[in-house]
C-alpha positions in Angstrom: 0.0 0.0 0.0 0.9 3.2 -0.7 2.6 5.8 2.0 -0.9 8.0 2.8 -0.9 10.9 4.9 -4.4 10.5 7.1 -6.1 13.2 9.4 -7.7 11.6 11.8 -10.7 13.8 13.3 -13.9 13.5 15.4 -17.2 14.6 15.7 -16.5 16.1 18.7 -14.0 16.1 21.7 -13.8 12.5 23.8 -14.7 10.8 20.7 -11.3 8.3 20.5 -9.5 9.9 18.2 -6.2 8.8 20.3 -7.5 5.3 20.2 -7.9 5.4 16.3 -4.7 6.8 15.9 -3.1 4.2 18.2 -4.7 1.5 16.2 -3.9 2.8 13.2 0.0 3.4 13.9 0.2 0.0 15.5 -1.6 -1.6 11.7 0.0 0.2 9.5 3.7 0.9 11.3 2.9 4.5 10.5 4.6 7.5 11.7 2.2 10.0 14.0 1.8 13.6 14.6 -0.2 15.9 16.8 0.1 19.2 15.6 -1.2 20.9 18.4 -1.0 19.9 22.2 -3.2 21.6 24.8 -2.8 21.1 28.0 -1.8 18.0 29.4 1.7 18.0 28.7 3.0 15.7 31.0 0.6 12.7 29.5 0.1 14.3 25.9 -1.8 12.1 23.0 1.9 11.7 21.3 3.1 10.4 24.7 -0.1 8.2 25.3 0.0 6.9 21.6 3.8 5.7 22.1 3.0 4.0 25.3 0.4 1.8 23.0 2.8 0.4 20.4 4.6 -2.4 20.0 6.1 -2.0 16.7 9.7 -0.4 16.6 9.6 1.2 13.2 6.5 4.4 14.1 8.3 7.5 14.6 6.6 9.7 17.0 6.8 14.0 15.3 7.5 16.8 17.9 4.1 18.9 18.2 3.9 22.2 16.4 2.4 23.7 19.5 2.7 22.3 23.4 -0.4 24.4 24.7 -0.1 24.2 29.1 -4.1 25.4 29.2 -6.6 22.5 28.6 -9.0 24.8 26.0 -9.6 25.6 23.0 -6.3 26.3 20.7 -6.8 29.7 20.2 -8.1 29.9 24.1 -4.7 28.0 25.3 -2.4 30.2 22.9 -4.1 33.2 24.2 -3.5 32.5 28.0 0.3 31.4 26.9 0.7 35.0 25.7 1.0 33.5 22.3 -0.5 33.1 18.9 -0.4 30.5 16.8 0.7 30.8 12.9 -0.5 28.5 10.6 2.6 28.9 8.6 4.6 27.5 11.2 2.7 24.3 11.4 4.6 22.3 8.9 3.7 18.2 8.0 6.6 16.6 9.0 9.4 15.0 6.5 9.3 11.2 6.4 8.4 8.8 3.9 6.4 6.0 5.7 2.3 6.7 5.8 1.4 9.8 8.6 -1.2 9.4 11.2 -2.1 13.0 12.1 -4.2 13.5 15.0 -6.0 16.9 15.4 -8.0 18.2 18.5 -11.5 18.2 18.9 -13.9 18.6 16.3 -13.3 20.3 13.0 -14.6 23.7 13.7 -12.5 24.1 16.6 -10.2 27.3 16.7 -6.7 27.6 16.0 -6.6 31.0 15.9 -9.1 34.2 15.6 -9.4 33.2 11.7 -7.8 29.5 11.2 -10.2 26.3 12.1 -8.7 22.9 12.5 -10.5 21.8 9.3 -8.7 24.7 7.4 -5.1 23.2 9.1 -6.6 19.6 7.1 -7.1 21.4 4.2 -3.4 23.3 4.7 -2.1 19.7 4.9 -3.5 18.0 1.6 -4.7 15.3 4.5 -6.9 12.5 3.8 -9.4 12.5 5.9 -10.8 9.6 8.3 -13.7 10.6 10.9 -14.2 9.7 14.7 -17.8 8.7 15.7 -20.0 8.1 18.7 -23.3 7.1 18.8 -25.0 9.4 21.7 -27.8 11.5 21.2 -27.2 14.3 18.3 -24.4 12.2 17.6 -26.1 12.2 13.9 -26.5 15.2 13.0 -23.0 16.0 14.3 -21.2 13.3 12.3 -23.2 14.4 9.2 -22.8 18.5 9.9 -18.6 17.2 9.9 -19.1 15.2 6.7 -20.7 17.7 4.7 -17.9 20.7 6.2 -15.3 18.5 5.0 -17.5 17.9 1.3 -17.9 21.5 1.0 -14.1 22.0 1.1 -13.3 19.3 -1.3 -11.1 17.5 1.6 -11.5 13.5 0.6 -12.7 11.7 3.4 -11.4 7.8 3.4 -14.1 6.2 5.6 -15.7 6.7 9.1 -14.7 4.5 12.1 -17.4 3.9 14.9 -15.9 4.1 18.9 -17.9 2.4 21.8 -21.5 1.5 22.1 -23.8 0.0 18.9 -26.2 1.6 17.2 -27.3 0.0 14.5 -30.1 3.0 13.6 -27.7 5.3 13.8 -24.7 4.2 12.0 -27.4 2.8 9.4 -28.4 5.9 8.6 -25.7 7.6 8.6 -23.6 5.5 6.3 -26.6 5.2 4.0 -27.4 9.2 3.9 -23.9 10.2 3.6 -22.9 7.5 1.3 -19.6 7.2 3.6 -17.5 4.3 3.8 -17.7 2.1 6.8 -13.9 1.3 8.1 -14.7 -0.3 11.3 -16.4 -0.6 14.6 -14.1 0.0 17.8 -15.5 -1.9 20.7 -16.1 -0.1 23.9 -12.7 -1.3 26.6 -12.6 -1.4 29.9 -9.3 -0.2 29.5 -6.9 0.7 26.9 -3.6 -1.6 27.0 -1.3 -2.6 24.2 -3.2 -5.6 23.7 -6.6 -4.0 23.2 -4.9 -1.7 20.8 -3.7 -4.6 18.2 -6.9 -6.1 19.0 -8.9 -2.3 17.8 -6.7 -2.7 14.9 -8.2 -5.7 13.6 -11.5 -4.6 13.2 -10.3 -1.7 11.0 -10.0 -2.8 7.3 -8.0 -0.3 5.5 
């Protein structure tokens, strides 16, 4: 398979988006990257991805921003007396496939002007979306999927994290015409093993 650069995203924040992205590193021996780190520095996503693999080939990217605030982007950068430049967020150099990890949703702020989903765009990222089934959990996957189809960003499939719904993921594959890539079961905990395991029910 060919070296891919993926953006994975979520409907919303709490979704599993690290989870996906550990699963995905550990299939694929892919490289990964969080460009932006708020708060939670001491047990960041790159750190809590790492601890998850077992392969020895994954190289784990330095974060563009290391936010100390547990907010918003912009919010974070703001209270660190700084802002942040999309020019300065650059993909990283390496030729194996990239699993990029975003934060929160898509709308979420970078800066005054910049949205997370215009940072995908900046990227040339392939897209893979993070969903939930909750109430509204519809009509946010949906409002996601048709943001990223308004801006021409590919999306690759959607992954489902946790609980069954059979109505909802129903309709929503068969409205949006997404593919399906998998269906995470909900852990008790997440370990090494449950990682590989998460893996295998992602075909991609």
């Amino acid at each position: 398979m060919p070296n891919r650069t993926i953006f994975i995203t979520g409907i919303g924040t709490g979704i599993g988006k690290t989870i996906v992205s550990a699963a995905l590193v550990e299939k694929l021996n892919a490289d990964y990257w969080k460009p932006v780190q708020s708060g939670d520095l001491d047990n960041s996503d790159t750190i809590k991805v790492k601890s998850l693999i077992t392969n020895t080939v994954s190289v784990f990217h330095p974060e563009a921003y290391r936010l100390t605030q547990p907010f918003s982007p912009h919010k974070s950068a703001a209270i660190d007396g700084i802002s942040i430049d999309k020019n300065k967020i650059i993909i990283p150099d390496t030729d194996n496939t990239l699993i990029i990890e975003g934060a929160g949703g898509l709308m979420v702020p970078l800066n005054d002007k910049f949205l997370m989903i215009n940072l995908i765009k900046q990227l040339n990222a392939e897209v893979i979306l993070v969903s939930q089934n909750y109430l509204g959990s519809i009509n946010h996957t949906l409002l996601s999927i048709d943001a990223l189809k308004n801006r021409d960003i590919p999306v690759s499939g959607i992954i489902f994290n946790g609980v069954k719904d059979i109505y909802s993921k129903e309709f929503i594959l068969d409205y949006s015409g997404v593919e399906l890539l998998g269906h995470i079961p909900e852990y008790d905990i997440i370990n090494k093993k449950n990682i590989i395991d998460a893996g295998n029910y992602i075909e991609l």
